[in-house]
N, C-alpha and C positions, 0 to 999 in steps of 0.2 A: 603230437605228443599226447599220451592219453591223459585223462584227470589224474588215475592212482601213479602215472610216472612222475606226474607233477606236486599229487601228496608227499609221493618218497623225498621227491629230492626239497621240496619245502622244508620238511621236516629235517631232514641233513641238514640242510641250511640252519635253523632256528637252532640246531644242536651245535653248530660252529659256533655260531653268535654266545652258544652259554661257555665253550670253549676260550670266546674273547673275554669275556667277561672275568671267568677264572684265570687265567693268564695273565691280562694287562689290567685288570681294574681290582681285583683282591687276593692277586696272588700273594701278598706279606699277610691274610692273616694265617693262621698255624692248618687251621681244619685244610686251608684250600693246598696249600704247599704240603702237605702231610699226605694227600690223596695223588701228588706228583713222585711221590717215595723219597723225599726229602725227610730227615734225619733231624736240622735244627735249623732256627732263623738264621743261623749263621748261614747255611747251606743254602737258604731260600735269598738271601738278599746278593750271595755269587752269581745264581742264576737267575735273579730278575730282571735284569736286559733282557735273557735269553727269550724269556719267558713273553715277557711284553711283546718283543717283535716277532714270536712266533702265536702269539692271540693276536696280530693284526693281517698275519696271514690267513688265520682261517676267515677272520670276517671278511677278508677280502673274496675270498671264496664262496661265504656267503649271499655274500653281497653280488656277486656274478650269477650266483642261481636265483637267487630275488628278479636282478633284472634279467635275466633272461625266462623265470616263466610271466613275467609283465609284458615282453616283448612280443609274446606269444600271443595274446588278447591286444595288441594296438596293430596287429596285421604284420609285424614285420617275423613273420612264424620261423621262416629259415635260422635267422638271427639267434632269435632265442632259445630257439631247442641246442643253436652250435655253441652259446652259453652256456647253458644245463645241462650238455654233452662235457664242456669243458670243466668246468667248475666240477660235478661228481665224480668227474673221469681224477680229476687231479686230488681229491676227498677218497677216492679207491687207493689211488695213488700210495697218498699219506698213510693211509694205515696198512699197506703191504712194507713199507718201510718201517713202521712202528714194529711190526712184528717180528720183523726180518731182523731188526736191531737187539730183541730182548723178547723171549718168548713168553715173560710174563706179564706183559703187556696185550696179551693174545684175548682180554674181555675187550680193553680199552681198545683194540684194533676193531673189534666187530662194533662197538659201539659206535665209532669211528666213519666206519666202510662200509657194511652192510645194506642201511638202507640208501647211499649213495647208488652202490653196486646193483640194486633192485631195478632202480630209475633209470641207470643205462640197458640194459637187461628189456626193459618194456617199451625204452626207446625204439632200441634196435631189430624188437621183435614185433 
């Protein structure tokens, strides 16, 4: 896997992690729930289950591309790249569905998917 496959999907990754963050850790205050097109706290506090358990899916995702470009420098290279294969594959994934759902979501999908999308792309090629 080359270093820039393993930039991209780093950076995916660090972008999930701000993903959890906004999700599960400060989704009730106004700015953060406001940028999900939520209307009022009443609105934010129906969907904060949702929300939580969908910021502990991206870190988890994250978190499979962390170890899998680590995996890659402790010698176990197959491993890690079938990691960083899965993990971006499934970060593409999610934002063909974001879009697929609401086309106004079509920044937040590239934001999403894009540099996932590069990193299997440089993988494969």
């Amino acid at each position: 896997m080359s270093l820039l496959a393993q930039v991209f999907a780093l950076i995916a990754a660090a972008i999930h992690v701000l993903f959890f963050v906004m999700e599960s850790i400060v989704f009730s205050q106004p700015k953060v729930w406001r940028r999900f097109g939520l209307k009022s706290q009443a609105d934010a506090d129906v969907m904060r289950p949702m929300a939580l358990n969908q910021g502990f899916y991206n870190l988890f995702l994250a978190l499979g591309v962390f170890v899998g470009v680590a995996l890659t420098y402790t010698g176990a290279v197959t491993s890690g790249v079938a990691a960083v294969v899965f993990g971006c594959a499934c970060m593409v994934l999610a934002a063909l569905v974001l879009v697929a759902s609401n086309r106004r979501f079509f920044t937040a999908s590239l934001v999403q998917g894009a540099l996932p999308l590069l990193a299997l792309l440089l993988i494969a090629f």
